[in-house]
C-alpha positions as CSV (number, residue, x, y, z in Angstrom):
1,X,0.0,0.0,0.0
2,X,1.2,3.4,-1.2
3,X,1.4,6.0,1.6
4,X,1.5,9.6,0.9
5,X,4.5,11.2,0.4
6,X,4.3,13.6,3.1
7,X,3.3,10.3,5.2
8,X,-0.3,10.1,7.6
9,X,-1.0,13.3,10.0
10,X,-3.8,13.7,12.3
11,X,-5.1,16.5,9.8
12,X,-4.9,14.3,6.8
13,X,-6.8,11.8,8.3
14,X,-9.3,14.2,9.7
15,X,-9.6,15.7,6.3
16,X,-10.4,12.1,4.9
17,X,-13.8,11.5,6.9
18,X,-16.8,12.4,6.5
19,X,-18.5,15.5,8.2
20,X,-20.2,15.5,11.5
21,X,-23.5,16.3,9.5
22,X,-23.2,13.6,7.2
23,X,-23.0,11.3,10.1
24,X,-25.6,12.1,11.7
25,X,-28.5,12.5,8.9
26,X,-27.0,8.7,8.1
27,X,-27.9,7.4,12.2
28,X,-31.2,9.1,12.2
29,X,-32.3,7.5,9.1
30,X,-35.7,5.4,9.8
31,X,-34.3,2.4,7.6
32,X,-31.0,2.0,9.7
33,X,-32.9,2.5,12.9
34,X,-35.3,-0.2,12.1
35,X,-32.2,-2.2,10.7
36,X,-30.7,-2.2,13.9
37,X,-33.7,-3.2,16.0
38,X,-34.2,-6.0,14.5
39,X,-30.5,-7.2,14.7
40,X,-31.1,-6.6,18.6
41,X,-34.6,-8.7,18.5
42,X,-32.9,-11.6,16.4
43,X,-29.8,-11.4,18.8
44,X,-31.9,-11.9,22.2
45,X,-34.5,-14.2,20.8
46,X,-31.3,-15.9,19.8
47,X,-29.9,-16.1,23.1
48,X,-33.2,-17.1,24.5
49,X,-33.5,-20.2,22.9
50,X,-29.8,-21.6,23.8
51,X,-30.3,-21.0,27.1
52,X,-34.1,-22.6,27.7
53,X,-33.7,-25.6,25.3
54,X,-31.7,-28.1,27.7
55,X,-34.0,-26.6,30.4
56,X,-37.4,-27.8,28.6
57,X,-35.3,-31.4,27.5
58,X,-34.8,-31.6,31.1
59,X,-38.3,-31.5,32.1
60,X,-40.1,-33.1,29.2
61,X,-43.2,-34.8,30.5
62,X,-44.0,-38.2,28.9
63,X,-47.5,-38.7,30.2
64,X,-50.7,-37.4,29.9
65,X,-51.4,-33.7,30.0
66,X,-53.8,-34.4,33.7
67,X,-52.6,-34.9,36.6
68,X,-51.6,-38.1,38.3
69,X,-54.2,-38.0,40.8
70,X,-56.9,-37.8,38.1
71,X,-55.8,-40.5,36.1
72,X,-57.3,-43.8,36.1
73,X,-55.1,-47.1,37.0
74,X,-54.6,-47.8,33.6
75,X,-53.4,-44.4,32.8
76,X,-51.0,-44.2,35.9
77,X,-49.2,-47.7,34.7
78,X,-49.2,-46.0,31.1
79,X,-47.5,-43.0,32.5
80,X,-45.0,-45.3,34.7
81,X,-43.9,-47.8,32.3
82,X,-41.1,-46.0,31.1
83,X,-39.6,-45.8,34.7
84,X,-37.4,-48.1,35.9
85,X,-39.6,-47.8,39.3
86,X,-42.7,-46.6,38.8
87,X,-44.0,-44.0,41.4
88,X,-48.2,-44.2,42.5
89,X,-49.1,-40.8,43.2
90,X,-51.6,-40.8,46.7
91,X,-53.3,-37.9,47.2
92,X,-53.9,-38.9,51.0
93,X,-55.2,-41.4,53.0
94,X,-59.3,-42.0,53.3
95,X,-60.3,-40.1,55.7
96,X,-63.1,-41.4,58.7
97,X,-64.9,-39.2,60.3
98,X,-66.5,-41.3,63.7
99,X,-68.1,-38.3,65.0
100,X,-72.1,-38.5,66.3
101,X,-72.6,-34.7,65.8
102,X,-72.3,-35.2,62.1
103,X,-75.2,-36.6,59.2
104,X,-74.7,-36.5,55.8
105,X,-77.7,-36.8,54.0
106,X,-77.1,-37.7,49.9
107,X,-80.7,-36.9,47.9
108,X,-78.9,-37.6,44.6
109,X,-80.5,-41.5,45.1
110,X,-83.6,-40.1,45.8
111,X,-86.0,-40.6,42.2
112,X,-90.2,-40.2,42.0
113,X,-90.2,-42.6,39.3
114,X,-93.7,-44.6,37.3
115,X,-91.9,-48.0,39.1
116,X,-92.3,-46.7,42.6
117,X,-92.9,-49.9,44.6
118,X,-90.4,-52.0,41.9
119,X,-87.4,-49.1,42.7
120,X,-88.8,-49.6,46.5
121,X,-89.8,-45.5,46.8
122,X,-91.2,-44.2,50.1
123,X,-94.1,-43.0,49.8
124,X,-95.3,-40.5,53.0
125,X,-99.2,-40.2,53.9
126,X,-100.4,-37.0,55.2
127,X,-103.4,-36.2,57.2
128,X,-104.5,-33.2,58.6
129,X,-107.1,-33.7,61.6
130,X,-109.1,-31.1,63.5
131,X,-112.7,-33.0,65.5
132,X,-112.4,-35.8,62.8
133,X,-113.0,-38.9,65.0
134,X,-116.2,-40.0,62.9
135,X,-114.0,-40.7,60.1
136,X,-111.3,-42.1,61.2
137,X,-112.8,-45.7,61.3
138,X,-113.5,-45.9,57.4
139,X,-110.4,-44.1,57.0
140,X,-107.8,-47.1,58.8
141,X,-110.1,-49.2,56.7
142,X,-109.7,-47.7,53.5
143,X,-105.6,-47.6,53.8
144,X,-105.1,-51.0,55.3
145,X,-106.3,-52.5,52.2
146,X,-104.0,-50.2,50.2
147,X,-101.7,-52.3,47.7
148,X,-98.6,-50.1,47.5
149,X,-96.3,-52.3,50.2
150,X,-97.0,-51.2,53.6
151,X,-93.1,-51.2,54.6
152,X,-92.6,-48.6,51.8
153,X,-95.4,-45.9,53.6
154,X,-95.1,-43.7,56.6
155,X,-98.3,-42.0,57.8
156,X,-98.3,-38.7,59.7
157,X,-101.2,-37.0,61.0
158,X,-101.2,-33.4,62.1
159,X,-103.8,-32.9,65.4
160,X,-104.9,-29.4,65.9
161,X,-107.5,-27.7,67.7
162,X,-109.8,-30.4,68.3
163,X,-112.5,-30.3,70.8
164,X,-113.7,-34.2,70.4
165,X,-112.0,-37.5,70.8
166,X,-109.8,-37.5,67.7
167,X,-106.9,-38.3,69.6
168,X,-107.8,-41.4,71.4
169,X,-109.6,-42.9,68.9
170,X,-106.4,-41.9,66.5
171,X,-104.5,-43.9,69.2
172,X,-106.8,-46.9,69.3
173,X,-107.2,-47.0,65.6
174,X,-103.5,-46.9,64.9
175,X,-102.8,-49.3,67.7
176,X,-105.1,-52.2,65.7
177,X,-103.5,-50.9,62.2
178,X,-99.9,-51.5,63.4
179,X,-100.8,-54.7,65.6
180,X,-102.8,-56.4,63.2
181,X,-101.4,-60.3,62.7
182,X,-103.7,-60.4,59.6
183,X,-102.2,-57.4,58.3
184,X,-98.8,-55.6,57.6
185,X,-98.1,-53.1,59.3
186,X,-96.9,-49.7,57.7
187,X,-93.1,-48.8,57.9
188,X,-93.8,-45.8,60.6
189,X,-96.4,-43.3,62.0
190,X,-95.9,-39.9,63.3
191,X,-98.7,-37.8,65.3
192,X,-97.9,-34.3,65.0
193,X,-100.2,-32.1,68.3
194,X,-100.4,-28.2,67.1
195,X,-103.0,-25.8,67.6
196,X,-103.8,-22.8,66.3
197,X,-106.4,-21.2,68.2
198,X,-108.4,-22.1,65.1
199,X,-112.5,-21.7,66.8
200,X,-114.0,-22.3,63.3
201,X,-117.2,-24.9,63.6
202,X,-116.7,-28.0,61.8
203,X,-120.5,-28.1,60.9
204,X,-121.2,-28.3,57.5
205,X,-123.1,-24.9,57.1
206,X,-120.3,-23.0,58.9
207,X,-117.5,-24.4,57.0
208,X,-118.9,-23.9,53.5
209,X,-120.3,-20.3,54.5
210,X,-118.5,-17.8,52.3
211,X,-118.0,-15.3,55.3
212,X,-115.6,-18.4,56.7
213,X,-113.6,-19.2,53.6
214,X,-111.0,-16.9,53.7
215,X,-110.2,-17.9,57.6
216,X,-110.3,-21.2,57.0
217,X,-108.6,-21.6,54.1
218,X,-105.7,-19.7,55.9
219,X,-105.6,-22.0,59.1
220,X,-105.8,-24.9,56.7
221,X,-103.0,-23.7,54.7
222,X,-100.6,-23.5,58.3
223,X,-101.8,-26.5,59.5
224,X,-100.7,-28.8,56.2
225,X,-97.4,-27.0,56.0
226,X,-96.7,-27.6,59.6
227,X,-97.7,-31.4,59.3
228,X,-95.0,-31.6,55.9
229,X,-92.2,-29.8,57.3
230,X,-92.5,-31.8,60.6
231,X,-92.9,-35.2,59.1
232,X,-90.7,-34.9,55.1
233,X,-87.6,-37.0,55.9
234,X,-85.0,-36.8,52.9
235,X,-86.0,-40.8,52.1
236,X,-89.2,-39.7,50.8
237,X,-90.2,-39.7,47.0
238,X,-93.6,-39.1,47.1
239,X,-96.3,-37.5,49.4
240,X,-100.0,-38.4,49.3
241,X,-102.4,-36.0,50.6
242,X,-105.4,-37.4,51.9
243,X,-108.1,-36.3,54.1
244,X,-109.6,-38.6,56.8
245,X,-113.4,-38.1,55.3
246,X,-112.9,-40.1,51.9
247,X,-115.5,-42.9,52.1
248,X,-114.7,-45.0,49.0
249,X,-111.5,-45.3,46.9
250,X,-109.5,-47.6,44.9
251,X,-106.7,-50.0,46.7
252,X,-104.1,-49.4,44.5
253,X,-104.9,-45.7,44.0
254,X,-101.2,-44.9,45.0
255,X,-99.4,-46.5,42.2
256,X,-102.4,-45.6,39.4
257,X,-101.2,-42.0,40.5
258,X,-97.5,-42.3,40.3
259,X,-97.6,-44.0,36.7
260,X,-98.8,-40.9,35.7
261,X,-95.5,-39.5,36.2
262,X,-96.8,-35.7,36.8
263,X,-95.5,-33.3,39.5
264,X,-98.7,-33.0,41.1
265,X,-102.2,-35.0,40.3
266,X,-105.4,-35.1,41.7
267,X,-108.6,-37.2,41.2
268,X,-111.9,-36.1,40.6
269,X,-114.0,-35.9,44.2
270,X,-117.7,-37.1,44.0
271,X,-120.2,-38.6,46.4
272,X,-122.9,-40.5,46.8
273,X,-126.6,-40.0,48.3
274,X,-128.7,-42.5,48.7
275,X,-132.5,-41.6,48.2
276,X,-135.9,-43.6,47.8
277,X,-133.6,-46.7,47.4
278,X,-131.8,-44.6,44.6
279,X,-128.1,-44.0,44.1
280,X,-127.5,-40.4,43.6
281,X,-123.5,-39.6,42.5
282,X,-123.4,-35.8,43.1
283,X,-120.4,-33.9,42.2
284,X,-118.0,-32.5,45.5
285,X,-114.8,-30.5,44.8
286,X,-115.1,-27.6,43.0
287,X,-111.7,-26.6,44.0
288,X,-109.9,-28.1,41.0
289,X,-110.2,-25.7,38.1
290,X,-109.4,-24.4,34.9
291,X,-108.0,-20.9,35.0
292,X,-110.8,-18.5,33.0
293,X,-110.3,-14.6,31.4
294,X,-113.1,-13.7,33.7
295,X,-111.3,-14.9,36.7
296,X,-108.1,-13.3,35.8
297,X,-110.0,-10.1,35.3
298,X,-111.3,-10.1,38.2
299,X,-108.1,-11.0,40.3
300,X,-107.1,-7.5,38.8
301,X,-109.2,-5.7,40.3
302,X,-109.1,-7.0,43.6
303,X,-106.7,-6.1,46.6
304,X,-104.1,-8.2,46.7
305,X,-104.8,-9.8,50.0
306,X,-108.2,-10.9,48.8
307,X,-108.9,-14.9,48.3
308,X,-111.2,-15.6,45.5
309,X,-113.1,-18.6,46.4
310,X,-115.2,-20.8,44.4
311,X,-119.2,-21.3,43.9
312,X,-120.3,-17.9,45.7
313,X,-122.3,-14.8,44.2
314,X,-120.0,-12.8,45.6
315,X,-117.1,-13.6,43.4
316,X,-118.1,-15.2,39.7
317,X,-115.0,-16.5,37.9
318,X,-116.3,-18.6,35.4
319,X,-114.3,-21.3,35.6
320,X,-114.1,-24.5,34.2
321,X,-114.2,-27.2,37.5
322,X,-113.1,-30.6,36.6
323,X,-115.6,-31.4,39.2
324,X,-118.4,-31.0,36.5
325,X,-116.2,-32.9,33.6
326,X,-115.8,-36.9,33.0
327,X,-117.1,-40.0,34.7
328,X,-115.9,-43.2,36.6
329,X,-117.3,-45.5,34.0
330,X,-115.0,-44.0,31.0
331,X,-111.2,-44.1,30.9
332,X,-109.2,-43.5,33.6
333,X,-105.9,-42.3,32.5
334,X,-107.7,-39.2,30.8
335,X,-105.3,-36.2,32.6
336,X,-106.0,-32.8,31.9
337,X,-104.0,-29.3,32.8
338,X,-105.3,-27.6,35.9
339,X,-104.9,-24.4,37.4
340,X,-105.8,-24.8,40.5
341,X,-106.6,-28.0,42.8
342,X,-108.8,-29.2,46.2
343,X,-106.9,-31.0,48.8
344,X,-109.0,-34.2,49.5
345,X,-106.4,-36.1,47.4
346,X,-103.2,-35.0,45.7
347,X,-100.0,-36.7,44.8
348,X,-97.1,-34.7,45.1
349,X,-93.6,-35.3,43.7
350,X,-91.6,-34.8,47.1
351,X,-89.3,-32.6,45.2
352,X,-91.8,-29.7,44.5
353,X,-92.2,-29.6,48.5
354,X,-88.2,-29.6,48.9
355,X,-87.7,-27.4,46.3
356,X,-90.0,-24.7,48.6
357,X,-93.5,-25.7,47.3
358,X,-96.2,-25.2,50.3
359,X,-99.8,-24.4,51.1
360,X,-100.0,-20.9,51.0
361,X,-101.4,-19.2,54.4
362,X,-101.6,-15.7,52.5
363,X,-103.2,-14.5,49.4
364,X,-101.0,-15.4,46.4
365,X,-102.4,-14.9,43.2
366,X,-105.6,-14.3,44.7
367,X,-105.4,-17.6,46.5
368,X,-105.0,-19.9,49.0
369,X,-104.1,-23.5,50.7
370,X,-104.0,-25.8,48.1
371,X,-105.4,-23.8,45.4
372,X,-102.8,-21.7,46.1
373,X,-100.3,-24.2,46.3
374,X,-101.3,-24.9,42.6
375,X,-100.2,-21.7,41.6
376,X,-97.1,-21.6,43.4
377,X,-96.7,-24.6,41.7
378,X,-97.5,-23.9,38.2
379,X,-95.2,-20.7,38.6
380,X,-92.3,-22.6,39.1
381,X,-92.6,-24.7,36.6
382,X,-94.3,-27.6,37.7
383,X,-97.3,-29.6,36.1
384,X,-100.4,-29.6,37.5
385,X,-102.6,-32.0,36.5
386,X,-105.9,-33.5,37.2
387,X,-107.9,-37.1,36.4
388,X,-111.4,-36.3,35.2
389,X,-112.8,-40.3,35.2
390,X,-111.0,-41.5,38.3
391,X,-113.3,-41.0,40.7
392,X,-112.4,-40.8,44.9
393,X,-115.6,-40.7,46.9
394,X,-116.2,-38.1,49.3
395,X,-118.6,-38.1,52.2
396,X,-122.1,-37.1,51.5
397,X,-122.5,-32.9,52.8
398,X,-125.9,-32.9,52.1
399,X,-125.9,-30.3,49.4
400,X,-122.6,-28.8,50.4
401,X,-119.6,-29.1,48.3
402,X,-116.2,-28.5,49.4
403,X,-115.8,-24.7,48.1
């Protein structure tokens, strides 16, 4: 290489670069900036990767992506097979707990299913009693010959208020029931005592006055949801409602109902009168009905606290009662859609009353008791659902129907 002739200065090779200005304009160029980023990028991206690869070779899993605790046997000896020992991963040992303090009730097994007595399904009877002891012969009578297995049924019966000899002749009746040798005796029985200070007269004309259906219905109402959340037990799958003055009724009524599979089913109430040596069937419950426009209209106009009731001048709903609809000669399995129901017989799904489905004590929708309850029920979702040709037979009131 040729040097110059004067040889290299300071000032010659000062002279030879280029000037500050040019430098600059060249580093604040957007290419070379952007040129230089992504040298840096490439650079630690590069340096990343050296330094996690024998890292991530190091903890390579070979198994599944779950853990070892949820994996099934099979799975676990998969996982270990490529291990010299294979490791069985315990979460911890079963825990026992021996204490007295603690129940743990599981309602998952509990099913209302159309094989009740086959699937071996409790089924609980209610009874609500106030002066009833002139019915409670017929009564024993009528559910000792029912053919759902006795060992499968509880009874309870709710006492209240009574002025005559319910009680005792309750006793004495359940006594002869139970201790039958003829007869099998139900699985338990359960006497609730609970009074209300409820001084309505159990005469026929005073009950079915209209001036005492609003009271009553109310004390009813108490008195049935005291009696269910007293006797429910979390073993139940079905609860039958029947009152104690039901004269005549089929013997294998209970599972006729639950092959129905519905949430909650009635039967249509009648009674007999005999006359002149003549059978007269007269109709009884008019408290199972179809919902009408006129009704709703006039549940519109009412205070809210008011309680329609059925069959009085005083409050005309037009509604269609199934009490007036089919016979027990034609088919029995006929089910319509009701809106609202009487309590001398209903079948209940014990999950509507767990999941908070009672007799209304109050006014809701203009109702109450178990007419109420059949709105309540209907507004969660439930059926409701009554039997126009299968006939129960109610005591004779002499003109008076249950309203």
């Amino acid at each position: 290489m040729l040097l110059p002739k004067g040889g290299v200065s300071w000032k010659a090779a000062r002279a030879s670069l280029p000037p500050t200005r040019a430098i600059w304009v060249l580093l604040t160029k957007t290419r070379f900036l952007l040129l230089v980023a992504l040298a840096g990028v490439i650079l630690l991206l590069w340096r990343g990767i050296r330094s996690t690869a024998p890292d991530m070779q190091r903890f390579y899993c070979w198994g599944p992506s779950q853990s070892p605790m949820e994996m099934t046997p099979n799975e676990r000896a998969a996982w270990t097979s490529h291990l010299q020992t294979p490791v069985i991963f315990n979460h911890h040992a079963p825990m026992e707990v021996n204490s007295s303090t603690i129940q743990k009730v599981d309602l998952n097994p509990i099913k209302s299913t159309t094989k009740a007595a086959d699937n071996k399904e409790r089924v609980l009877i209610l009874t609500p009693l106030k002066d009833a002891s002139q019915y409670l012969s017929r009564y024993f009578e009528l559910i000792a010959k029912l053919t759902y297995p006795h060992q499968l049924i509880d009874l309870a019966f709710l006492v209240s208020d009574t002025t005559d000899d319910t009680m005792a002749i309750l006793a004495a009746e359940l006594g002869r029931v139970q201790e039958d040798p003829k007869g099998v005796p139900f699985r338990s029985v359960m006497i609730v005592e609970k009074n209300f200070g409820q001084v309505l007269s159990q005469e026929v004309d005073d009950r079915h006055g209209f001036a005492a259906q609003g009271p009553r219905r109310k004390a009813l109402g108490r008195a049935r949801n005291y009696l269910l959340a007293t006797a429910l037990k979390p073993e139940h799958s079905w609860v039958y409602w029947r009152d104690a003055d039901i004269v005549d009724s089929p013997e294998s009524i209970i599972q006729d109902f639950v092959a129905h599979d519905k949430d909650v089913l009635v039967p249509n109430i009648w009674f007999h009168r005999y006359e002149d040596g003549h059978d007269i069937e007269g109709r009884y419950d008019y408290n199972s009905w179809i919902e009408s426009k006129q009704a709703l209209k006039l549940a519109s106009k009412l205070d809210k606290d008011t309680i329609l009731v059925e069959g009085y001048k005083e409050y005309k709903t037009g509604r269609t009662y199934m009490a007036l609809m089919g016979d027990w000669r034609e088919n029995k399995d006929m089910e319509i859609e009701l809106d609202g129901i009487g309590g001398v017989n209903i079948m209940v799904k014990a999950d509507v009353h767990r999941s908070g489905i009672n007799f209304p004590c109050y006014a809701f929708e203009n109702q109450a008791e178990t007419e109420g309850f059949a709105k309540m029920a209907k507004r969660a979702g439930y059926g409701v659902y009554g039997l126009p040709n299968y006939v129960v037979w109610h005591i004779d009131t002499m003109g008076k129907s249950n309203l």
